[in-house]
N, C-alpha and C positions, 0 to 999 in steps of 0.2 A: 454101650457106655464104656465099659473097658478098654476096647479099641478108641475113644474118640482120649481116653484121660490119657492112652499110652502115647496119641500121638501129642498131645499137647503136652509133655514131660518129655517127649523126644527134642520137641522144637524149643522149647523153654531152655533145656540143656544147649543146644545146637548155639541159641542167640548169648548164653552166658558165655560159652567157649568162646565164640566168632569174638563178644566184646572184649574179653581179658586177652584174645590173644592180639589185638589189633588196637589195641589202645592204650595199653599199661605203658609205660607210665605215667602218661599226660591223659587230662580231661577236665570235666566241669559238667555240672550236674544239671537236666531241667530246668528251667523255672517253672516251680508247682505250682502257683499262683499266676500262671500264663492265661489269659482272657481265653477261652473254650467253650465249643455247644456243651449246654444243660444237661447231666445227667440223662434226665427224663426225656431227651430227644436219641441217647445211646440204645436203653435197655429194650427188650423185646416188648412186643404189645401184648397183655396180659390173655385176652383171647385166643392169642395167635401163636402161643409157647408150643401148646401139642404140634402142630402143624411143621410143616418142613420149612426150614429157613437156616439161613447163615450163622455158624456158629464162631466163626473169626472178625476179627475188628484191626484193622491196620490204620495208624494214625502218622499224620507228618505234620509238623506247624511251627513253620520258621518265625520267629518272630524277632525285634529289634527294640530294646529302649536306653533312654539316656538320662540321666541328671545327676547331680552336684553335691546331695544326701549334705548340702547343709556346707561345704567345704567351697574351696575357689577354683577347682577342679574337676571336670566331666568326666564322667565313667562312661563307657557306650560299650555295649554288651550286644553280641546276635547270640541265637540260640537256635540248634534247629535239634530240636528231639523226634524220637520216632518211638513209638509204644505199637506193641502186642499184645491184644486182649484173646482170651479164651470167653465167649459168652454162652456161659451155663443157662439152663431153667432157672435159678434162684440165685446164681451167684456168677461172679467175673473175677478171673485173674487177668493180671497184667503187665507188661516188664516193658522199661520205658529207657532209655539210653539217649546218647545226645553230642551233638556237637556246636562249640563254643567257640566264640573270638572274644578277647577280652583286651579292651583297649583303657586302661585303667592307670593311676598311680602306681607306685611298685608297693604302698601299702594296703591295697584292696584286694580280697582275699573273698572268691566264693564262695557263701555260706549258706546252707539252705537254697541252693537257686538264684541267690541274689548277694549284688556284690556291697560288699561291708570293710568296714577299716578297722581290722584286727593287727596294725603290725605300726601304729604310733605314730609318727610325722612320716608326710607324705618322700614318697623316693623319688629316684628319674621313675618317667614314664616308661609303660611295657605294653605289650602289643604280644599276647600267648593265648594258642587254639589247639583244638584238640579231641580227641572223644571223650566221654567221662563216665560219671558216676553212673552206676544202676541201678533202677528205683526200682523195686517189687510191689508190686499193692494188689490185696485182694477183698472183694466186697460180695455179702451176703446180705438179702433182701425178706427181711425178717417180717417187713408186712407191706402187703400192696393197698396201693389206694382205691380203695373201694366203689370211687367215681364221686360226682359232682353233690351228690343229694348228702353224702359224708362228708365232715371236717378232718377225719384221721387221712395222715398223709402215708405214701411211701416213707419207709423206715430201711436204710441200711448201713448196718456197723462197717465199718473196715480198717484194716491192717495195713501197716506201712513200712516198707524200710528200703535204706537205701546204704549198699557195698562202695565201699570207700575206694573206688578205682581210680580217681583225677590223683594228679600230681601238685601236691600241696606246697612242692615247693618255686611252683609258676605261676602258686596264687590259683588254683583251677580249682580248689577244693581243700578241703579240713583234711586230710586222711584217715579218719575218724568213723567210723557206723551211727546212724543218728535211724528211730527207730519210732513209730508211731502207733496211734488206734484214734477212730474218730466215727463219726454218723453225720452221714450225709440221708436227706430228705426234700422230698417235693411231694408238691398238689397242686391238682389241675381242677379247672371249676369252665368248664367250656372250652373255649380258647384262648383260656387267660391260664395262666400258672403262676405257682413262685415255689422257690426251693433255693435251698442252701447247704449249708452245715457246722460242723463244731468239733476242733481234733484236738489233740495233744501230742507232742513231738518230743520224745528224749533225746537232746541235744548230746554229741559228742563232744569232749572237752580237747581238743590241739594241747600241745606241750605250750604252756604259759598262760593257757587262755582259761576261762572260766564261764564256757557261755549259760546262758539264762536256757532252762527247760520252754519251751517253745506252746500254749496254749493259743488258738486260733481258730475264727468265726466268717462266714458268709452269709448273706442274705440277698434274695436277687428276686428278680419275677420277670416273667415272659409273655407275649400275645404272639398267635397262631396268626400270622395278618392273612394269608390262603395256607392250605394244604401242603403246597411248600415252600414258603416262607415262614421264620419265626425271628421274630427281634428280641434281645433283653438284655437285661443290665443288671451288673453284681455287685456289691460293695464287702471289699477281703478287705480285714485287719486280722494282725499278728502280732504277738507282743516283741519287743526288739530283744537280738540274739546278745548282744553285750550295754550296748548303753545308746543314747539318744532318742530317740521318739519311733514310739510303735509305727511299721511300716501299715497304712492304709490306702485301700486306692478304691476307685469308680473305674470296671470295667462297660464298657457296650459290646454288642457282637449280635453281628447278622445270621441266620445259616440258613443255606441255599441248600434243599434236595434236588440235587441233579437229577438222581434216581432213585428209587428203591432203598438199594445199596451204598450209595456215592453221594456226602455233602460236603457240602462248602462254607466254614465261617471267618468272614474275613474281622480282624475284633482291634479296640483301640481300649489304651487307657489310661489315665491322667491319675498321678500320686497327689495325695491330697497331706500330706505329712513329709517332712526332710527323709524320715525313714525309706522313702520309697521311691523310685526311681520319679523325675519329673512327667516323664511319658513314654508309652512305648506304641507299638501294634505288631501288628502279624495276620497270619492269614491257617486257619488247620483245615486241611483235609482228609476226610474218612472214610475207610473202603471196607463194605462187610463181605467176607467171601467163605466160601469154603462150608457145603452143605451135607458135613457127617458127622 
């Protein structure tokens, strides 16, 4: 166990350096609320923890959306993040990094992963890419689901924060630390599931701005349709970072096990409120490796 924590504080270091030195000063963060497999399709199978298995998780999921957040103006945003997970017996860290196009008014300003108009009547148009922000998150799994004949679900708290590396003044980002804790949950009852969660986000305040502290919920459910297929659907609201209508949306998303190791969720999703973008999709895929 020593040897597996020193290398995962080896590589965790390696990927912070690699990002600040190849990024600064431009980026744009994530989007957190990006359509992704479930949870409960990540974590190890509760039987199979003793046993030898993959203790790394490598993720990549470009994804694209566009809408109008209520103005006479389209925003269109790509995102392609990439996360690094350590998967423990009980617990996972994370560290998630990202690159961005942002084709947007010159007043929309990426905020939490999504783009918002913090800077008053719209400007010329701009068109600014880049690497960005660095999200840390780690999760501890305080109680397993005990199987189908019980209602008590998987329970796990987790920690969140994100190093203000975009360059705020291309609009890529706040320059600001915005920092979190929430509980994420699921239960499976055959081949049916549902799971979600419930966070709170301490919003950094930019010079002039005054954003709103950030409370936010999911609720979703899944069918097993074979052993490697599973479909499901999530419904994210957020309360809104400055003013206008909480961002909510209807995610769907497929995941394909390839193998083992290796899936595939290709995901779409339609904003149900001005808060959120009018639609987007993307496609994530996941590779578990690395058995020490």
């Amino acid at each position: 166990m020593p040897d597996r924590c020193a290398a995962l504080i080896a590589v965790l270091l390696g990927l912070v350096f690699l990002h600040l030195a190849s990024s600064a000063p431009v980026g744009a963060q994530a989007r957190p609320n990006q359509p992704s497999a479930p949870s409960i399709e990540d974590r190890p199978v509760i039987e199979a923890r003793a046993a030898e298995r993959e203790h790394f998780q490598l993720k990549i999921g470009p994804s694209y959306d566009e809408g109008d957040f209520g103005t006479s103006q389209k925003t269109r945003t790509f995102f392609f993040p990439f996360t690094l997970r350590y998967l423990g017996e009980r617990w996972d860290l994370g560290v998630t990094t990202s690159f961005v196009r942002l084709d947007a008014p010159g007043n929309v300003v990426i905020v939490d992963g999504q783009p918002q108009n913090t800077r008053g009547a719209a400007g010329a148009r701009e068109v600014n890419s880049g690497f960005g922000d660095m999200v840390l998150k780690g999760r501890y799994y305080v109680v397993d689901d005990p199987g189908p004949d019980s209602w008590l679900p998987t329970l796990a708290p987790f920690l969140k924060l994100k190093l203000p590396t975009a360059d705020e003044n291309k609009g890529l980002g706040t320059g600001e630390v915005d920092w979190g804790f929430g509980l994420e949950w699921d239960k499976t009852f055959g081949a049916f599931f549902v799971y979600g969660d419930a966070s709170y986000t301490f919003m950094g305040d930019p010079p002039g701005q005054d954003f709103h502290n950030r409370p936010g919920a999911s609720v979703g459910a899944g069918y097993r349709v074979t052993p490697t297929i599973t479909v499901s659907a999530l419904l994210d609201w957020r309360r809104a970072i400055s003013h206008g209508n909480d961002p909510l949306e209807l995610n769907g998303m497929v995941t394909f096990k390839v193998s083992r190791t290796i899936s595939v969720t290709p995901n779409v999703f339609v904003g149900l409120t001005n808060g959120s973008p009018d639609w987007g999709g993307g496609i994530e895929l996941s590779w578990k490796f690395g058995r020490w």
